[in-house]
BAFI-341035 format. One line per 5 residues: number of its first residue (from 1); their letters; for each residue z, y, x of C-alpha. Coordinates in pm, whole numbers, plus 50000, padded with zeros to 5 digits. Layout:
BEGIN
NUM	a	Z/Y/X | ...
end
This chain:
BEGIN
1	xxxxx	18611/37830/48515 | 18428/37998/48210 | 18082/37927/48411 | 18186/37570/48415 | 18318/37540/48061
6	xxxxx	17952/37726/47939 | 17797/37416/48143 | 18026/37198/47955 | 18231/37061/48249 | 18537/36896/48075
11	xxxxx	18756/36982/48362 | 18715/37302/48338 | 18786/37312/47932 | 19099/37101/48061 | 19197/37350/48270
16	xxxxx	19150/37648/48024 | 19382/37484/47787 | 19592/37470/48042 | 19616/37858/48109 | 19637/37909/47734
21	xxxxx	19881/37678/47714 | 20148/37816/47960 | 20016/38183/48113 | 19985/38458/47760 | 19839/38729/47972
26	xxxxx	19534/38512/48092 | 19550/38298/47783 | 19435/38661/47636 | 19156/38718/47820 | 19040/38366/47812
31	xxxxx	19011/38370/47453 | 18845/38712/47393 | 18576/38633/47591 | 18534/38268/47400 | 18579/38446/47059
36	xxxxx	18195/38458/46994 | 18177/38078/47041 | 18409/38024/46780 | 18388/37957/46427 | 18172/37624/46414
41	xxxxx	18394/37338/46413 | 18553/37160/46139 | 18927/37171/46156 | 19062/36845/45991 | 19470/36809/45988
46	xxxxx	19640/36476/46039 | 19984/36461/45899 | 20282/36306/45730 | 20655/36135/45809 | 20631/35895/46131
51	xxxxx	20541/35573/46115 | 20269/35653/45908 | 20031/35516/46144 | 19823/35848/46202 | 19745/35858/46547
56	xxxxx	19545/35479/46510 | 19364/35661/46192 | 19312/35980/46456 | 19117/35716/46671 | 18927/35520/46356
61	xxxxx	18849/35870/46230 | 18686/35992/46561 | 18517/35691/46616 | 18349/35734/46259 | 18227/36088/46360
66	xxxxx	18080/35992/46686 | 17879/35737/46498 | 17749/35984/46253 | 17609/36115/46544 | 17922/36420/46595
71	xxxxx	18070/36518/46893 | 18499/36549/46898 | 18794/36723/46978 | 19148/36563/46884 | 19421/36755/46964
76	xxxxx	19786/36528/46894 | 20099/36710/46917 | 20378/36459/47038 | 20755/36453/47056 | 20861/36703/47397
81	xxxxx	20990/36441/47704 | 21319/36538/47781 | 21271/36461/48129 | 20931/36667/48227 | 20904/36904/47894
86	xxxxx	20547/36787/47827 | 20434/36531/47543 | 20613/36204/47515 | 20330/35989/47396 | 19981/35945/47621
91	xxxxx	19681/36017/47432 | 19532/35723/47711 | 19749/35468/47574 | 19738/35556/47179 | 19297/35613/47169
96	xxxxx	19181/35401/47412 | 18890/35365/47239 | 18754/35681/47249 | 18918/35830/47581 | 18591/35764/47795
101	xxxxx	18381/35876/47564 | 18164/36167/47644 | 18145/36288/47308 | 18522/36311/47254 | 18779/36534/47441
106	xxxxx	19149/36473/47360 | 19429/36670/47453 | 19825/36616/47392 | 20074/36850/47344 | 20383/36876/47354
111	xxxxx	20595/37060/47024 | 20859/37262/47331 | 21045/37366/47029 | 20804/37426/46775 | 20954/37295/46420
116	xxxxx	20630/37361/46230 | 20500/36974/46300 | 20305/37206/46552 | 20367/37322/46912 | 20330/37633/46984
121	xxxxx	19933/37691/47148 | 19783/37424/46897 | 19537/37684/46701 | 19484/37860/47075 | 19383/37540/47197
126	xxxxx	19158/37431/46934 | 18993/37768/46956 | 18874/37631/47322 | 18737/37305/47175 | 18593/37505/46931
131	xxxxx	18398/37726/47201 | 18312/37397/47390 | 18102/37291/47089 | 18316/37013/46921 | 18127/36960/46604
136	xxxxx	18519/36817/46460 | 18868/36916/46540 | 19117/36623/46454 | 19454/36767/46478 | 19748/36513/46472
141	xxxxx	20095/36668/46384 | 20432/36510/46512 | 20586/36303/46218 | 20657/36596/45968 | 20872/36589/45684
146	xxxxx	20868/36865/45396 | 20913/37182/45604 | 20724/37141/45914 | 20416/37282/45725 | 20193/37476/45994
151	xxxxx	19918/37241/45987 | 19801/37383/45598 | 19746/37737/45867 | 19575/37546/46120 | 19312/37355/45961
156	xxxxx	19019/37336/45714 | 19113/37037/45529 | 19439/36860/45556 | 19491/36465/45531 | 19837/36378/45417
161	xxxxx	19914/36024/45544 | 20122/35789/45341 | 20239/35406/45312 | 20348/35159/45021 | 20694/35280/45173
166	xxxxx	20685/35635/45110 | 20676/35540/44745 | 21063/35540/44703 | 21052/35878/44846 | 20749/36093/44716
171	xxxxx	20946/36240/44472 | 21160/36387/44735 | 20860/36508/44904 | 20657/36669/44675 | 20831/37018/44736
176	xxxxx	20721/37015/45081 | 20426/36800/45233 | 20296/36697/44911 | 20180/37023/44848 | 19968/37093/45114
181	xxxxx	19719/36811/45119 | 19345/36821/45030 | 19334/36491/45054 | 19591/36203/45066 | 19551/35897/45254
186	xxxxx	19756/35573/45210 | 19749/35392/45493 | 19860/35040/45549 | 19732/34954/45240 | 19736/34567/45294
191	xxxxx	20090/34596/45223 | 20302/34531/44843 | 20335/34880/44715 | 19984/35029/44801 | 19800/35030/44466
196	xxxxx	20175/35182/44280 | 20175/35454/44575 | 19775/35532/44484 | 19882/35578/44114 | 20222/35815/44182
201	xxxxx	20010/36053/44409 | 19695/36059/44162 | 19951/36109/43882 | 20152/36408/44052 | 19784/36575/44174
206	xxxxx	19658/36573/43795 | 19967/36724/43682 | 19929/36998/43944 | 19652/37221/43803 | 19410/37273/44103
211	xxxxx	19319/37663/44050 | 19020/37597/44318 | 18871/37327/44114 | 18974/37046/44329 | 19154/36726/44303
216	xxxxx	19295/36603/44575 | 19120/36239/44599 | 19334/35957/44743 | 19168/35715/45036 | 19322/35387/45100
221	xxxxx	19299/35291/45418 | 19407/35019/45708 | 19364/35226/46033 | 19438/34859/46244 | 19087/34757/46120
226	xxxxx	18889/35060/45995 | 18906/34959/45619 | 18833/35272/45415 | 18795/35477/45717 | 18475/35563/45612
231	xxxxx	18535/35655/45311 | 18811/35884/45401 | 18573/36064/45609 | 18294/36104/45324 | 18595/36281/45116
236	xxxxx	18635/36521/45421 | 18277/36602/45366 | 18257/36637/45053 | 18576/36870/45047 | 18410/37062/45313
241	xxxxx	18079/37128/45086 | 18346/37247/44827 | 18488/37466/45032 | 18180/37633/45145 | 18041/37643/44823
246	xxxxx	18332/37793/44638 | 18377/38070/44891 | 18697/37935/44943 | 18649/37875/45362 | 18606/38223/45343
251	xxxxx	18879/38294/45198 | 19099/37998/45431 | 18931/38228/45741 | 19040/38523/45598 | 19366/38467/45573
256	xxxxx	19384/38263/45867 | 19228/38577/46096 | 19501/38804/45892 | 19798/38570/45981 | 19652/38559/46376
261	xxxxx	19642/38913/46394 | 20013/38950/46230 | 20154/38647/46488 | 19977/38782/46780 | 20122/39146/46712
266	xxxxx	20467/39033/46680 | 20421/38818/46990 | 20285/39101/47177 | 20570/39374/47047 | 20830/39129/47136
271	xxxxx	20709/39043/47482 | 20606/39388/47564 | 20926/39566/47396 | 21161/39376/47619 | 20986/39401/47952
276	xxxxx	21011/39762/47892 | 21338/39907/48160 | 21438/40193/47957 | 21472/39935/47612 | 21676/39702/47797
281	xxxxx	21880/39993/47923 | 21911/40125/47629 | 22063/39754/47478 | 22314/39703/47744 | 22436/40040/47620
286	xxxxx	22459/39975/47235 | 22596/39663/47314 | 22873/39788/47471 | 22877/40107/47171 | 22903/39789/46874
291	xxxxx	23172/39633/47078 | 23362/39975/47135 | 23317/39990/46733 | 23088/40316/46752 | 22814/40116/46579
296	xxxxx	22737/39778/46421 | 22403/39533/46522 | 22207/39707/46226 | 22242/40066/46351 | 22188/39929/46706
301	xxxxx	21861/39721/46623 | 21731/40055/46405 | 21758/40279/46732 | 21611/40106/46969 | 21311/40056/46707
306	xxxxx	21314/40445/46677 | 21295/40429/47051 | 20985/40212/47088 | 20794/40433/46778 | 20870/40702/46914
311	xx	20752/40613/47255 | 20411/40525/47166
end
């Protein structure tokens, strides 16, 4: 598979997700031996409450890359299906435009319990498109609302997308998903409400002093046509520049490889911990020592980490 994916055979990139998707101790190896691939793409975040008409602007947005001549990787994290566990929507049926496209690869996902607006392989499996040579990374959240923040983690440049409805509301929202965007977006802009929404956002962004040196620009867009979604793009670009010229990408890498390293450890500890046969020993007996009353959950927890420590 990692022959074909070199050779850029899109099955076999499909397939890769696949085992980083649902099989850790592969997805492991997999992604060590990519790791010098990585680190080229542009990692642009899609995001804001539902309704908001993102995955159309997902499509308008890739098309406007491919026709500056990039090549594209979406990756749209959708509602879980109840009834088979993966993602609800079809990426077939919501970018039909760009789904036989050479240049593009899409992939849905399904959130399986993440609350972050992410599921729970999204950075793993942009990493792959990464190492396939996607010049873009569009990354489409599930409808979000002001906690389900990962996406600020994930990406180089976030997009929050609003409409002339959200204006009732942005107070509200300010705390949460306002805060994270680079940009803002207001989408359906043909309707009453769009030009008020533009001034509210501008006016909270100015009063937010941007220690970086940027302000967030607001795009007004209709993603049913394409109006503005050039535009929205150039302000990707240009934010981009500023990143790279500020030495803040960087720092976004930095702490992004810092937080990897801390998420993978704690994944790996908590796997490993509990395969272990003496740990899980070792809990069946101080369960049955806090419900004799020898011990509480506290002491408990603290011995079986003096266990592990003192183990390795």
């Amino acid at each position: 598979m990692l022959s074909e994916f070199r050779g850029g055979s899109k099955r076999a990139c499909s397939r890769l997700m696949s085992v980083v998707e649902n099989e850790p101790d592969a997805a492991t190896a997999i992604l060590d031996e990519l790791y010098p691939l990585m680190g080229r793409a542009f990692r642009i975040g899609i995001t804001g409450p539902p309704g908001a008409g993102k995955s159309t602007l997902v499509e308008k947005l890739g098309r406007e890359c491919r026709n500056r001549g990039r090549t594209v990787g979406i990756v749209a994290v959708d509602p879980t299906s109840p009834f088979s566990g993966g993602a609800l929507l079809g990426d077939r049926v919501r970018m039909p435009s760009l789904f036989t496209d050479p240049g593009v690869f899409i992939r849905s996902m399904a959130t399986r319990g993440g609350v972050g607006g992410l599921a729970a392989r999204t950075k793993e499996v942009c990493d792959v498109l990464d190492a396939f040579g996607r010049d873009c990374i569009i990354i489409e959240t599930v409808g979000v609302g002001q906690v389900e923040l990962d996406i600020a983690g994930a990406a180089h440049s976030t997009v929050v997308v609003l409409v002339p409805e959200s204006g009732d509301g942005i107070q509200t929202m300010k705390a949460g998903l306002m805060e994270i965007g680079d940009l803002f977006c207001v989408n359906k802009s043909d309707r009453d409400g769009a030009d008020r929404l533009v001034m509210e956002i501008e006016t909270m962004v100015e009063m937010k002093a941007r220690t970086n040196g940027w302000v967030p620009p607001v795009v007004k867009t209709v993603a049913t046509t394409g109006l503005g979604v050039s535009a929205l793009l150039d302000r990707l670009d240009a934010h981009k520049t500023h990143l790279e010229a500020s030495g803040a990408m960087i720092e976004r890498k930095r702490e992004s490889t810092r937080s990897e390293i801390v998420e993978l450890t704690e994944e790996w500890l908590r796997r490993d911990v509990w395969r272990r046969p003496d740990v899980t020993d070792r809990l069946a007996d101080l369960v049955q020592q806090v419900l004799d009353g020898d011990t509480t959950p506290y002491r408990a927890a603290e011995a079986i980490l003096k266990d592990v420590l003192a183990a390795s």
